[in-house]
C-alpha distance (Angstrom), angle and dihedral (degrees) to the residues before:
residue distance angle dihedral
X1 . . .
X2 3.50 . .
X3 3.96 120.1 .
X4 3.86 113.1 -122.6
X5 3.02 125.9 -102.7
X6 4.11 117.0 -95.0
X7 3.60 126.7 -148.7
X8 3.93 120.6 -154.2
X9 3.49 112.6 -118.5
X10 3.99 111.6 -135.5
X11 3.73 101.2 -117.5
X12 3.34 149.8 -4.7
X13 4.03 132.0 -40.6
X14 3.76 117.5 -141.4
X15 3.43 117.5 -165.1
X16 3.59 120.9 -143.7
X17 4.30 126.2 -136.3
X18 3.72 106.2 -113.6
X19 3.77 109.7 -86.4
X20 3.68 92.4 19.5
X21 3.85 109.6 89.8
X22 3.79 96.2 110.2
X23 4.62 87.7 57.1
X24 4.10 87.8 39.6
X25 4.21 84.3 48.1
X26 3.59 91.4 48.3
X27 3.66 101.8 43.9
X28 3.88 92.1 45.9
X29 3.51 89.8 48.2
X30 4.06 139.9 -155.9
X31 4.38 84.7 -42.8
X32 3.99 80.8 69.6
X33 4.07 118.8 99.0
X34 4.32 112.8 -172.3
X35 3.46 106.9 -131.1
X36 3.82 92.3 -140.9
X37 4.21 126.3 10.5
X38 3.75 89.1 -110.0
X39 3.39 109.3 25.0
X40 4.22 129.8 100.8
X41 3.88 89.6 -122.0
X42 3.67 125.2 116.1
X43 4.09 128.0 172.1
X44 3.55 113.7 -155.0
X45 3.96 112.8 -179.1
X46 4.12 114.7 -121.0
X47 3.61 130.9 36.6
X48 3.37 133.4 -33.0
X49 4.00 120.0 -75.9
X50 3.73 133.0 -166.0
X51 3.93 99.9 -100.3
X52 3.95 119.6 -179.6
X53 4.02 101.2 -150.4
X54 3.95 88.2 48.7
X55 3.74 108.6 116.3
X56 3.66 89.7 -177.7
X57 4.03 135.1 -7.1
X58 3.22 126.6 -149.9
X59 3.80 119.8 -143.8
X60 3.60 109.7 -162.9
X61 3.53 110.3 27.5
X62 3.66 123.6 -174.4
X63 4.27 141.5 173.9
X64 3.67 115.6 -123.2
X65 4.15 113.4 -176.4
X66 3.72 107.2 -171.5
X67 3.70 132.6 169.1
X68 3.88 103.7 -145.8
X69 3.89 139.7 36.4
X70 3.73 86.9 -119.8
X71 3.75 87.7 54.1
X72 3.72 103.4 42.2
X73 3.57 95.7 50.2
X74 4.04 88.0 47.3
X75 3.68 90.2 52.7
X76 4.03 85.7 52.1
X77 3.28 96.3 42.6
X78 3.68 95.8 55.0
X79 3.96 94.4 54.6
X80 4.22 95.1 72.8
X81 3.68 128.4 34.3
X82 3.68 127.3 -92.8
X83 3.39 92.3 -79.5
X84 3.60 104.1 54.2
X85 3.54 120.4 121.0
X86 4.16 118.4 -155.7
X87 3.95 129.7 -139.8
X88 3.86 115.8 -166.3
X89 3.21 117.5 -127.5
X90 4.59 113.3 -135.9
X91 3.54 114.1 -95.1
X92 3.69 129.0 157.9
X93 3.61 86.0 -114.3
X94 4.13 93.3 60.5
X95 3.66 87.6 120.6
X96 3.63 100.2 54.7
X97 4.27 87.1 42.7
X98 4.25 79.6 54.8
X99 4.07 87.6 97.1
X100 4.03 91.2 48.1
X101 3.76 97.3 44.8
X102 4.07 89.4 54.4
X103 3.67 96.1 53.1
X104 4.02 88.4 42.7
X105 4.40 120.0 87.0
X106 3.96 91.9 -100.3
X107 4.42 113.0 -137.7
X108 3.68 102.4 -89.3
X109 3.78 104.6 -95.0
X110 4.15 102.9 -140.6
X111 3.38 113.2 125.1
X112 4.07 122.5 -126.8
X113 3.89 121.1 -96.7
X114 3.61 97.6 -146.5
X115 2.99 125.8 -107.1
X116 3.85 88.8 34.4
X117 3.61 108.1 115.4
X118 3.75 127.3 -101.8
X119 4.10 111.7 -88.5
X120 3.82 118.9 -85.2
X121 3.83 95.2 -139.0
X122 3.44 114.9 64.6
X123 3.35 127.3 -149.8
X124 3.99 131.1 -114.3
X125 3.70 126.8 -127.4
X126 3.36 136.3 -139.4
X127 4.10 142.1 168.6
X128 3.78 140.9 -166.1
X129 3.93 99.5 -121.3
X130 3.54 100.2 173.5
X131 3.98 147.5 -17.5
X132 3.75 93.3 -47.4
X133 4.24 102.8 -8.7
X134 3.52 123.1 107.4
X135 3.32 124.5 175.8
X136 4.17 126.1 -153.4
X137 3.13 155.7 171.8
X138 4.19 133.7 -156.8
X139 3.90 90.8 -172.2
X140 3.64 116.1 64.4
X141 3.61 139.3 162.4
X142 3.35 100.4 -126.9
X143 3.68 134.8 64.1
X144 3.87 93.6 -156.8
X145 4.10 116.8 71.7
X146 3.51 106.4 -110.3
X147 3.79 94.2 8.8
X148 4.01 82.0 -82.1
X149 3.79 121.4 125.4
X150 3.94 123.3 -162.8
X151 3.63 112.4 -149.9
X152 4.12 118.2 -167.7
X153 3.81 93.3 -107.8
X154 3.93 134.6 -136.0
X155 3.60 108.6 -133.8
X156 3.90 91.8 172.5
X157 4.01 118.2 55.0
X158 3.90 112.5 26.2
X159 3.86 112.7 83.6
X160 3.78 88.9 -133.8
X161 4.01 143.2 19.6
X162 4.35 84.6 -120.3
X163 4.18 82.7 98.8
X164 3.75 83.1 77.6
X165 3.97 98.0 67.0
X166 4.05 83.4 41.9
X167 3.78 92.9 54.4
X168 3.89 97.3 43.6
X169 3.89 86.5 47.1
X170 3.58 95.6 57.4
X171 4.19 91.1 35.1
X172 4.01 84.9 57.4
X173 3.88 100.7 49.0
X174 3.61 83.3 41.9
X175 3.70 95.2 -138.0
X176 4.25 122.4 97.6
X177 3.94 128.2 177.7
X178 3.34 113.2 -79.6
X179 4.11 120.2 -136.1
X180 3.62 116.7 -76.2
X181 4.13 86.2 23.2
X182 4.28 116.6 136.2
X183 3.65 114.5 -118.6
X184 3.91 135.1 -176.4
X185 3.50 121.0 -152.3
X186 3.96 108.7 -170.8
X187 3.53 110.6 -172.1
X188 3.77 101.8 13.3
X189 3.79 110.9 146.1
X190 2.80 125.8 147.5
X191 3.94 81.4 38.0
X192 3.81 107.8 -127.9
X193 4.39 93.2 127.7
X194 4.02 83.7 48.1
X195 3.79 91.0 52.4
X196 3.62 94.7 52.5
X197 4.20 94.4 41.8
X198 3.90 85.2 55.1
X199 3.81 100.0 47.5
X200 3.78 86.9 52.0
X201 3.73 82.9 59.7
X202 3.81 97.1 -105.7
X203 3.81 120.1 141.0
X204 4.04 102.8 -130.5
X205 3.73 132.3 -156.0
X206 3.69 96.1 -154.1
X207 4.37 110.2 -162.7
X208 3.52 121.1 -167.5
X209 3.94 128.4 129.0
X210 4.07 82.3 -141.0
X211 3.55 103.7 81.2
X212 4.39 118.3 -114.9
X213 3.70 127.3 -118.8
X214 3.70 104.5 -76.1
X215 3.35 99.0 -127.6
X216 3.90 86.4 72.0
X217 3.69 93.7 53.9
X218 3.64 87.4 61.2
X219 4.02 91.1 61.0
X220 3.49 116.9 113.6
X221 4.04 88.6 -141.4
X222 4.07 93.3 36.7
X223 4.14 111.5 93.2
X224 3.45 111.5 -176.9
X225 3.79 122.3 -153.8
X226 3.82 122.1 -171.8
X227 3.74 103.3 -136.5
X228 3.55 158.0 87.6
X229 3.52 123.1 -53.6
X230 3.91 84.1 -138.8
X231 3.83 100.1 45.2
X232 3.92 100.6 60.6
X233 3.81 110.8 94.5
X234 3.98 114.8 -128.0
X235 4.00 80.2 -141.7
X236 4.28 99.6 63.4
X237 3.98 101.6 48.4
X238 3.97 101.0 69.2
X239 3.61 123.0 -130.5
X240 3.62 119.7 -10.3
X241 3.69 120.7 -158.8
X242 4.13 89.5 175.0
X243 4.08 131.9 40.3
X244 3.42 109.9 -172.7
X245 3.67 129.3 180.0
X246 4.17 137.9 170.1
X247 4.04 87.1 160.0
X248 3.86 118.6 153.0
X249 3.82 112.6 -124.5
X250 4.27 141.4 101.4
X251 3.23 116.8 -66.0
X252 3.65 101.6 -114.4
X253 3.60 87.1 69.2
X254 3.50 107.2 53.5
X255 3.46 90.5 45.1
X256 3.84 86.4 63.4
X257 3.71 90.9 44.8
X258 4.08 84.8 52.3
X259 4.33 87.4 50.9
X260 3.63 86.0 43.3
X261 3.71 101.7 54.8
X262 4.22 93.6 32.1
X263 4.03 88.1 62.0
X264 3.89 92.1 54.8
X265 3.89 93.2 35.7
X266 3.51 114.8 36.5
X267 3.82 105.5 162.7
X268 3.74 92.7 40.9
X269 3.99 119.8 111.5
X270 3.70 119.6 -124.2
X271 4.15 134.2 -146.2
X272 3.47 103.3 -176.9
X273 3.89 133.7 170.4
X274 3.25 131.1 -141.5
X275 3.82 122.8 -163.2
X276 3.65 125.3 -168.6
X277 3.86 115.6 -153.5
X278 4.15 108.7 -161.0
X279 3.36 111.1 -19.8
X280 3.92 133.2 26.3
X281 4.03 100.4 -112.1
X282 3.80 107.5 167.2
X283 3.61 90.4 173.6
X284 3.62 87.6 101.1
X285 3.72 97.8 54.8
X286 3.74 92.9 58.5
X287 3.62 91.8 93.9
X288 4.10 83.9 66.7
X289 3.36 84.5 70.9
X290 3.52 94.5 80.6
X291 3.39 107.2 57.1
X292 3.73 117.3 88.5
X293 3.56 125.4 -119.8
X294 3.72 94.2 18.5
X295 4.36 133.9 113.9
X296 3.64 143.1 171.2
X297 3.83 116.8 -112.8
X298 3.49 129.3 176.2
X299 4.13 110.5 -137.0
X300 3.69 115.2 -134.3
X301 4.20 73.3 -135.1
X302 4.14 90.0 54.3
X303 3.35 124.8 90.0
X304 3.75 132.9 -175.8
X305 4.08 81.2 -7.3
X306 3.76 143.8 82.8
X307 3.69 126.8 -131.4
X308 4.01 114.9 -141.0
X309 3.93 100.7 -152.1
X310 3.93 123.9 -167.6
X311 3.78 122.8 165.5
X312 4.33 116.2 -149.2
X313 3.85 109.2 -89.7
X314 3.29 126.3 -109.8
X315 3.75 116.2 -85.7
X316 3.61 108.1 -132.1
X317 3.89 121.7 -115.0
């Protein structure tokens, strides 16, 4: 049988995290069409453009209207290469997609040993839009389906699951600390960021006025100091190869801690959250902007927060 035919969509699809349409909407702005009224998809005509409330984008987008199951998933099927594997994408018509999705090579379901790197072959995407539409994509952003990474967990040694949106942070810059590396962790009690810093082999100063796990303070590469993530000066640690930061404040202020800390530590690499309280304002991130080699990503591990994600420059030769 035949494939049918599909029709290039003009544009680019952004896919939004779940529970997140309304910041993905915003940020796209009034350019941006949903695909369906409750699903995470957006079209935006032109290229593709770094977006922070993207959980996925998808490149090459196209419309497939097909009148069987054997059909649709031909028509799919015939977008990637043999070895393409799909990911479907939420809708409220998941259920009726059920018969697709079987007949389709699922995303290989091992989870990530951290710090193994991402997957090389990204998955494609595809949705059920509408009685007999899908629309897909074999080029997508992402090398995680849905923009959502499993990692095999530890459910033992770190004082909290927050190690997770650490991990996935440094697995999507592609870039962790390598052993012997200097890392500061403002705002890390209960500990969990430290614990992952220091099995990576990094020695940690660890600030929070809220004391860390113990177990940490027992670490030969663990120094714990009692204080304000907003009191230590960026000029009295030493080099830092590593800012790190899940602190709880308003944005406009750990975007000044960010400016503060860049100035004194240019070649460092930053993992910083961002947590909105109320409203989503990204006014006050604009400033972010500025500062080469940095972006905005939302973490599949995030929620009502950003994560502002720059990887140490290059050293020159």
């Amino acid at each position: 049988m035949p494939a049918a035919a599909a029709e290039p969509l003009d544009g680019t699809l952004y896919q939004a995290p779940p529970g997140f349409e309304a910041e993905l909407a915003a940020e796209l702005g009034a350019a941006a069409s949903r695909v369906t009224p409750d699903g995470p998809l957006f079209l935006v005509a032109g290229p593709a453009r770094a977006v922070a409330w993207a959980a996925n984008t998808w490149l090459t987008p196209v419309r497939i209207r097909f009148s069987s199951v054997a059909e649709g998933v031909a028509a799919v099927l015939a977008l990637g290469g043999r070895d393409t594997r799909w990911a479907l994408a939420p809708t409220a018509r998941s259920a009726q997609a059920a018969p697709i999705a079987a007949k389709l090579p699922p995303v290989n379901a091992k989870r990530i040993e951290f710090p193994e790197p991402a997957p090389k072959r990204r998955p494609g995407a595809w949705s059920l839009v509408d009685e007999g539409v899908i629309v897909a994509s074999a080029r997508c952003a992402s090398p995680f389906a849905n923009g959502e990474p499993r990692f095999v967990e530890d459910h033992v040694r770190p004082p909290s699951r927050a190690y997770l949106k650490l991990w996935e942070a440094f697995t999507v810059a592609g870039c962790v600390p390598r052993p012997g590396d200097r890392c500061v962790d403002l705002g890390s009690s209960p500990g969990g960021w430290t614990w992952a810093l220091e099995r990576l082999g990094a020695r940690v100063i660890s600030v929070d006025k809220a004391p860390i796990d113990e177990r940490l303070t027992r670490l030969t590469r663990v120094r714990y100091v009692q204080d304000s993530a907003f009191a230590i000066d960026p000029s009295g640690v030493g080099r830092v190869h590593w800012l790190v930061s899940d602190v709880i404040c308003y944005p406009a202020r750990i975007v000044k801690l960010i400016e503060r800390w860049i100035a004194v530590h240019p070649s460092a690499g930053f993992v910083i959250t961002i947590k909105f309280q109320g409203d989503t304002d990204m006014a006050p991130l604009r400033d972010l902007e500025k500062i080469e080699g940095g972006r905005l990503v939302h973490l599949h591990h995030n929620k009502h927060e950003l994560t502002w994600l720059r990887t140490p420059p290059a050293e020159p030769t």
